[in-house]
N, C-alpha and C positions, 0 to 999 in steps of 0.2 A: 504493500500500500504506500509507498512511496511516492509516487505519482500524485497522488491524495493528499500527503502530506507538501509536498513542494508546492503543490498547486496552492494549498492554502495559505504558505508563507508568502506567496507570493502576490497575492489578494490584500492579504494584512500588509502587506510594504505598500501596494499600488495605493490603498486605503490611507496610509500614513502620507506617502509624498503629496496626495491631494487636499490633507488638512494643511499639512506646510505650506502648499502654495496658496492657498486661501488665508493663511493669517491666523489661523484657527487655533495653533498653538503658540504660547509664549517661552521663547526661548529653543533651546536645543529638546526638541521630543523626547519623550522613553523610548527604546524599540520595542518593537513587540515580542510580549511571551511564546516561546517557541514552544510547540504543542510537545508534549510526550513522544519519545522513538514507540510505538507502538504496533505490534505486528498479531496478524489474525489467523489462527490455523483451525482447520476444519477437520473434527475428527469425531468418532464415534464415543461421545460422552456419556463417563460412566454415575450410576444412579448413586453410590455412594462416593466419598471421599477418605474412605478409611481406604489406606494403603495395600493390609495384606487382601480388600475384599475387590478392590478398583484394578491396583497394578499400574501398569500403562506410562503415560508420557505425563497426567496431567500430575496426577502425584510426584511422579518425580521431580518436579519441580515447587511441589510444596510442601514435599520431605525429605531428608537427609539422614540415611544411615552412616556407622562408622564410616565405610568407604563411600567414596563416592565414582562417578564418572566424569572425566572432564576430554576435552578434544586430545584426540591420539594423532593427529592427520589425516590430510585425506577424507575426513568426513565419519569417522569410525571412530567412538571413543576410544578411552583406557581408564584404567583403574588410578584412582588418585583419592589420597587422606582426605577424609569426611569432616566428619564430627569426633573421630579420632585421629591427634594428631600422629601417632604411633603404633606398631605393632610389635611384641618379639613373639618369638617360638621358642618351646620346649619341649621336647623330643623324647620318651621313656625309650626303655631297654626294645619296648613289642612297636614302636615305629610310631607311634600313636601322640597328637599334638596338644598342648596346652597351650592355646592364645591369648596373650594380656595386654588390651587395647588401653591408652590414655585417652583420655579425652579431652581436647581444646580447652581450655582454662575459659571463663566468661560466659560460656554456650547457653542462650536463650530458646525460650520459645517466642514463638508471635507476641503474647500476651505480656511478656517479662519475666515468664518463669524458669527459673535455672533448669537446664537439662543437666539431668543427671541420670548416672551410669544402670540405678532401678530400673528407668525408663526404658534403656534397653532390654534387661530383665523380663522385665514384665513382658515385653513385647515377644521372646521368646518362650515363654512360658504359656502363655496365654495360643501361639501358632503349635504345642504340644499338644494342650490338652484336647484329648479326644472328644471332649462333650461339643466342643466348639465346631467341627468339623468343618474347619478352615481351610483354604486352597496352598495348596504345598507345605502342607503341615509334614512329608512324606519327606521333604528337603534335612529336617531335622534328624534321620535315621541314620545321620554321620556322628552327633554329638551323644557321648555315654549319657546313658540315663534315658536316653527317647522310648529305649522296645520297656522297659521297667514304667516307664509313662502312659503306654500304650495299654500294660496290661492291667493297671491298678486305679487309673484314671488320676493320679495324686504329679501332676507338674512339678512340683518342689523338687522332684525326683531328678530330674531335667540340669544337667551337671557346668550350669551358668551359675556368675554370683558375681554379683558390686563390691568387693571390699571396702570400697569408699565411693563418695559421691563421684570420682573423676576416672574410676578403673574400671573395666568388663573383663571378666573372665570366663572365656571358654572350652571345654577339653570334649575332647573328638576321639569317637571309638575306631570312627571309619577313616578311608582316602582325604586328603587334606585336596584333592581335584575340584574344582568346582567351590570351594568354600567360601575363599575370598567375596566371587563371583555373585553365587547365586544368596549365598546367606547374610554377609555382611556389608554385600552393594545392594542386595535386591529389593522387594517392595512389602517381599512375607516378614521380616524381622524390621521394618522402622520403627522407633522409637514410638513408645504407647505412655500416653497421660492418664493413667488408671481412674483418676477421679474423675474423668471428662467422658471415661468408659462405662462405668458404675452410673453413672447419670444419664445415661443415653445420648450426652450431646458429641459424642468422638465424629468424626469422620462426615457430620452433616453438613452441606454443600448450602453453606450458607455465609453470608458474609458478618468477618468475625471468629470464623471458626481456626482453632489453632493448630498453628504448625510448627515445622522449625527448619523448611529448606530456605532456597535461595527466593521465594516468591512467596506470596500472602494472597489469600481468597478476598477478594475486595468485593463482587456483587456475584450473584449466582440469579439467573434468568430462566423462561423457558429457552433451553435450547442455546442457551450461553454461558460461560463463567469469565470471570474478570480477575485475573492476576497482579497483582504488582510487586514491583520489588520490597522484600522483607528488609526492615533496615534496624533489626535484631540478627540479621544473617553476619556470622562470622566475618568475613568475608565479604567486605567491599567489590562488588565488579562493573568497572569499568565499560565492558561488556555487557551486548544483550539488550531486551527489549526493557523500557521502564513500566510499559505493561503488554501482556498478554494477555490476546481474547480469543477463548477456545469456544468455537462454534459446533452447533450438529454437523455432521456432513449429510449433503445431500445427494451424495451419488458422484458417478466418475465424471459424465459428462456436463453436466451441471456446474461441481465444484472447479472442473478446469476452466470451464467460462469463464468463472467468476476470477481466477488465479490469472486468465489473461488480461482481464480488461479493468486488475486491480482491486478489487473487492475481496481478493482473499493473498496471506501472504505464503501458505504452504497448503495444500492437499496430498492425499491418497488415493489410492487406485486410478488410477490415470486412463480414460479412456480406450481401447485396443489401436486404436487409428493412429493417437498419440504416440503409445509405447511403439509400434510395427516405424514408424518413424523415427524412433530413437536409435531400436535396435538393430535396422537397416544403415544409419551413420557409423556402426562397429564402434559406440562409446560410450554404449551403456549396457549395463546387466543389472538383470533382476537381482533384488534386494533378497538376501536368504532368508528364508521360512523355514525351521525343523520340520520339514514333510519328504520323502522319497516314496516314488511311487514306485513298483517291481512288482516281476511275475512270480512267481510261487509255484514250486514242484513238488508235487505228491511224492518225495523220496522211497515211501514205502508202499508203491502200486506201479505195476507192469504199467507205461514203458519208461517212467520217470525212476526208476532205483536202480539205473545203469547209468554212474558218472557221465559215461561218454554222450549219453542221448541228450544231457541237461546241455553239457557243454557245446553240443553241436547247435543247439537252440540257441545260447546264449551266442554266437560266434557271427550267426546269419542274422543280428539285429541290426540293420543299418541303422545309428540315430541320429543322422544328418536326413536321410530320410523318414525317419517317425517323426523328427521337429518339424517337416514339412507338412506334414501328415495332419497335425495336430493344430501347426498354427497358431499357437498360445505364446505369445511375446515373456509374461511370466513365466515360463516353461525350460527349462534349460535340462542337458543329456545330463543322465548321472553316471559319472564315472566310480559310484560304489554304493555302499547301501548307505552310508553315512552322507548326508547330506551336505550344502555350504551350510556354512554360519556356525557349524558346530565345532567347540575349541578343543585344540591341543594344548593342555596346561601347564608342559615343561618349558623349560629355555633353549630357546631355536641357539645351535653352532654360529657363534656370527660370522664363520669362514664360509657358512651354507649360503647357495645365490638365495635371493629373495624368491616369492612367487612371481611365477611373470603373473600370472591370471589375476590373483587376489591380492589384493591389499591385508595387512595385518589386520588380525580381528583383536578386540579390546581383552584385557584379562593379566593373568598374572599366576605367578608360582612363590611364596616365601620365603627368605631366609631367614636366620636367627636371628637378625635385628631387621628393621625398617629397612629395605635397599634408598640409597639416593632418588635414584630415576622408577618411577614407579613398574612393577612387574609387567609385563605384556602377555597374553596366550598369543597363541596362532591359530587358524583355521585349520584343521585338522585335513579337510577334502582339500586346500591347495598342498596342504607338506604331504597329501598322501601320492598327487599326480606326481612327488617328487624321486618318489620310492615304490610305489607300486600302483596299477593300475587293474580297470575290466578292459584294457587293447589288449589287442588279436598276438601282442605281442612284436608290435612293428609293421608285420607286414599291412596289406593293403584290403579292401572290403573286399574284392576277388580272391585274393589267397587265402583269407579267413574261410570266405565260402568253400573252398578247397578243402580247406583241412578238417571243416564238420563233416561234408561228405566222407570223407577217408574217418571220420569218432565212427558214425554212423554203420560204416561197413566193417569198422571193426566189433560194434557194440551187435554184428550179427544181422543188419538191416541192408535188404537189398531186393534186388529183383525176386530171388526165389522165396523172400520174406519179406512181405511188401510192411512199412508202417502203419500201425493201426491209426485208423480216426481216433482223433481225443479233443476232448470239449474245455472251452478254457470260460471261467466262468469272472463275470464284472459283474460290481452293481451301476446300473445304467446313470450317464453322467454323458456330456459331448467328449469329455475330453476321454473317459472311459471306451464309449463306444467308440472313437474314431483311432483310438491306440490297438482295441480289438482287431479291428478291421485292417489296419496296415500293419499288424505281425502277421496275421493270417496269410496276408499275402507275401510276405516278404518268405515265410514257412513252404508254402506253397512252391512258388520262383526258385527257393536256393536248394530246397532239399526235397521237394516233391512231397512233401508231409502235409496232409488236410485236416487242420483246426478249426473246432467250429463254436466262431463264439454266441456265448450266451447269456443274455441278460436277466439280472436274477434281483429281485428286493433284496435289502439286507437278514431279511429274518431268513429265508432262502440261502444266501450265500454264507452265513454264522452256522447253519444246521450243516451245510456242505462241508462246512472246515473242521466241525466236532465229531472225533470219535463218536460212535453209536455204543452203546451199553452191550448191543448185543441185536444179534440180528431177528427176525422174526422170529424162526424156528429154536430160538431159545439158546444156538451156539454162537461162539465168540466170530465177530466178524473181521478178526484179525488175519493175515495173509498165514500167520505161522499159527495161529489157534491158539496166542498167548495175550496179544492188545488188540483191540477195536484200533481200527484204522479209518480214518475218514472216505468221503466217498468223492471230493473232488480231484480230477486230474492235472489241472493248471486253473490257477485262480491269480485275477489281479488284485492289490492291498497297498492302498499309504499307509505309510509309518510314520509314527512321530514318536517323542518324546517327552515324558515331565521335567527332565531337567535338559541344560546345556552340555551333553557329555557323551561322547564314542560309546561308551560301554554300556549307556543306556539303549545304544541300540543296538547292539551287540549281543547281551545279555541271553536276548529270548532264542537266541540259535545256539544255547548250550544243547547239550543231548539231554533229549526226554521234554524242552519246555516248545521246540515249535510243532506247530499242525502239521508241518512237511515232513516231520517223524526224522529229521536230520540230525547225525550224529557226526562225531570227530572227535576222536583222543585226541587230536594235537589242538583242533580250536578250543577243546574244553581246558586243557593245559594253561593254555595265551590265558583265557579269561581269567584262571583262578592266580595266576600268577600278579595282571594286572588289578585283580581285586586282594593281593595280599600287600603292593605295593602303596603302603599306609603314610609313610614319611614324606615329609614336605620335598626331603632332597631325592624322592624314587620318584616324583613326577612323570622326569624324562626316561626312565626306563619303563613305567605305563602308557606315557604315548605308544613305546615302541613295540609294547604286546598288543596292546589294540590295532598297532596298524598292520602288525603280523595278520593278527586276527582273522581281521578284516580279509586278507591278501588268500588268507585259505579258504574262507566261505566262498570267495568269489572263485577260485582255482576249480572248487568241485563243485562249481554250477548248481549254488546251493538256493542260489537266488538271484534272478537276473533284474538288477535294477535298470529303470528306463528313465525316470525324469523326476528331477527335482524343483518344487515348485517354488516363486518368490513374490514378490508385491512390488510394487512402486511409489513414489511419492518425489515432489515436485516442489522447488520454492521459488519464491521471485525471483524472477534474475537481475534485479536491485538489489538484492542481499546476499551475506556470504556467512558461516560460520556455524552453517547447523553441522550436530553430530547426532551418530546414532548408535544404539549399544546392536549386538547379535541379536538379544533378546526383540528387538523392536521400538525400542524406548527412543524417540525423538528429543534431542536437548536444544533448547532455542538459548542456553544460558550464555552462550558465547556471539550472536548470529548479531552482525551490524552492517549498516549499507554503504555499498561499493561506493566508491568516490567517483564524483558524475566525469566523465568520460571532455 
């Protein structure tokens, strides 16, 4: 809105030179009050303002946990001291970490009341207890005392404690991965004013109501909120807007109007026409989503429990041709089952080249005291393009095709044993139906294999992927007469994640936890090894079992991912300095306008 703004200063000046020249003032004028830097973003506005129940962009800017997020480059945050100016580590015999945060000397809330270290307390204790049935309460199953939380319903249990007004302390049973991140930057543990909780008036979207980030709730509308700068915020910035006005949005095509012709200073989802425009200039990618979308093979049913037939499938996926297929500008190939945006939480070799593809993703790993320059992760899907891949191995989409024909005639399939039809089953969706339809053919073309896809409701496609109890006639429907086996033979499924972590998706292709009945002594090895590696300083040897991991599921065509999906989002091009976390959190804290040309 800048354009809005200039326009108006410029009205106020024309206004002022025309009482000067009429006489109308005595002496040298005032100038005039220059309006507020004020910038308007259109987003899908949440009904509460409590942190662990909203999340998102708006709170983050109206609360501050220990850590914080501030600009990493590039437009991608990083992890930077919060409302604790400090961190150390301490490390038991069994690998297991004790964190003891300071807290900033002076720290207010909105109101003028001292934040203190309970505050934090409370706020994790309160995301424990099971009666609350809080979102990511599940985050907490790293910190000793959680599953003793879980079963007796008594928090206290919960292995945090304030020693004093300015200290947090907390000791961790599980992986120190993700901790920093999701627990002490994130939106589940901000800082809780128990008596404003106790009262009912916590988190209501009203103005007045208290906080303790960089911004303050000034008015709450239908279909608006009004920000301003908190001037109990630690932290002076220089940066940023003096206020933010967070709008409904109203749609892609709508909200881009309004973003071109200045009425809005940031939107989301950006209409398809927009994005195919973008991504036709080769300089822009979809913003990552934890979603991968992959085929799915019945490991344990004729003709999917012969490596070589998955692998021959997996080999004849053209996905320069499925992206064409598809169409979806959000849409990008996936080169594994772990999606973008998902972090590596060790310390990248700094002798290692960069990613060409990705930019550094925000995050961090600890040492025994505070680092200077604040921790970094990395994007686990570019350091993985770096080290292993789902390519054919080099060669070319024709010699890939090559070589599944030669799996296939080895796996026994041929002229005198023709391949059976098999049904691949989606729940109906464009993007679903139009990926069926150009495997089928690509199945068809490379390998002479007839797949026939099928669209199924979800309550249909859940009963296809569950073990049956037992078959009508009262015997096991198992191939060996020991487990029920399911009854689909290729089925498509996105995946996602609760937290921001490889191994969360990793996890469910231990042997015995997926429907595809897949097992592996050596990927169950990698997982139990990355889940024993506890210590802050075994980070970077858990990237490296995860992306083993990773490297075998996809070796034995244990799951052919096809596409990872992302979103978009759009700001004035008068401004500069927005950042964004993996999670999707937009920070306007830093964002000021470009100097006019």
């Amino acid at each position: 809105m800048l354009k809005l703004r200039r326009t108006a200063l410029m009205l106020a000046l024309a206004a002022l030179a025309l009482l000067t020249a009429c006489g109308g003032q005595e002496g040298v004028p005032a100038e005039p009050e220059q309006e507020p830097f004020t910038l308007t973003a259109a987003l899908e506005l949440p009904e509460t303002l409590d942190p662990v129940k909203a999340g998102g962009t708006v709170t983050a800017h109206l609360f501050e946990n220990l850590m914080a997020w501030g600009d990493g480059g590039e437009g991608f945050a990083q992890l930077v001291p919060g409302q604790a100016e400090s961190y150390t580590v301490e490390t038991d015999y069994a690998g297991c970490a004790t964190c003891t945060f300071k807290l900033r000397e002076g720290l207010q809330w909105s109101d003028g009341e001292p934040v203190d270290a309970e505050d934090f307390a409370a706020a994790w204790r309160r995301l424990a207890d099971p009666e609350n049935e809080l979102p990511g309460r599940e985050l907490l199953s790293i910190v000793a005392g959680y599953h003793e939380v879980q079963e007796t319903g008594d928090p206290s249990l919960l292995a945090v404690s304030a020693p004093d007004a300015g200290t947090f302390v907390v000791t961790l049973q599980g992986g120190f991965a993700g901790f920093l991140e999701e627990l002490c930057a994130g939106a589940a543990t901000m800082p809780l004013r128990q008596e404003l909780l106790d009262s009912g008036r916590w988190g209501r979207p009203e103005a007045g109501m208290v906080s303790n980030g960089p911004y303050t709730l000034a008015s709450a509308g239908s279909g608006s909120l009004r920000l301003e700068k908190n001037p109990s915020y630690h932290t002076p910035n220089p940066k940023g807007a003096e206020v933010i006005t967070f709008v409904s949005a109203s749609g892609g095509e709508a909200d881009y109007a309004k973003l071109q012709n200045g009425e809005l200073d940031f939107v989301l989802d950006l209409p398809d026409a927009a994005l195919r425009e973008r991504r036709d200039s080769g300089t822009w990618l979809p913003e990552p989503e934890a979603v991968s979308y992959c085929v799915l093979f019945n490991t344990r049913r004729a003709p999917f429990d012969v490596p070589e037939v998955r692998q021959a499938l997996c080999l004849t996926v053209d996905q320069e041709a499925l992206a064409a297929a598809l169409d979806a500008p959000v849409l990008r190939p996936a080169p594994g089952l772990v999606p973008y945006g998902v972090a590596d939480y060790g310390q990248r070799d700094e002798e290692e080249p960069e990613p060409v593809e990705e930019p550094a993703i925000p995050g961090g790993a600890p040492v025994q005291e505070t680092p200077e320059e604040p921790p970094r992760r990395w994007d686990f899907r570019a350091h993985a393009q770096e080290l292993v891949t789902l390519s054919t191995g080099g060669e070319d989409y024709a010699a890939a095709c090559t070589r599944a024909r030669a799996l296939l005639a080895q796996a026994g399939y041929g002229q005198e044993r023709p391949f059976p039809v098999v049904e691949y089953l989606y729940v109906d969706a464009s993007e679903a139906r139009a990926a069926a339809q150009a495997l089928s053919q690509m199945w068809q073309q490379e390998l002479g294999i007839t797949v026939t896809p099928r669209s199924v409701t979800q309550e249909e496609y859940d009963a296809a992927l569950t073990p049956p109890e037992s078959r009508e006639d009262g015997e096991s429907s198992g191939d060996s007469g020991e487990e029920p086996v399911p009854a689909f033979q290729l089925a498509a499924q996105a995946f996602t994640a609760s937290r921001d972590d490889a191994g969360a998706f990793l996890n469910r292709w231990r042997s015995g936890r997926s429907p595809t009945g897949y097992a592996s002594s050596a990927f169950d090895i990698l997982m139990d090894s990355a889940s024993a590696a506890l210590a802050p300083d075994a980070l970077d040897a858990r990237d490296a079992y995860l992306h083993d991991a990773e490297a075998i599921l996809l070796s034995d065509g244990a799951v052919l991912p096809l596409f990872c999906r992302g979103s978009s989002f759009a700001l004035a091009e008068d401004l500069t300095g927005l950042c964004r976390t993996a999670g999707g959190v937009y920070l306007f804290t830093a964002v000021e306008e470009l100097p006019e040309a």
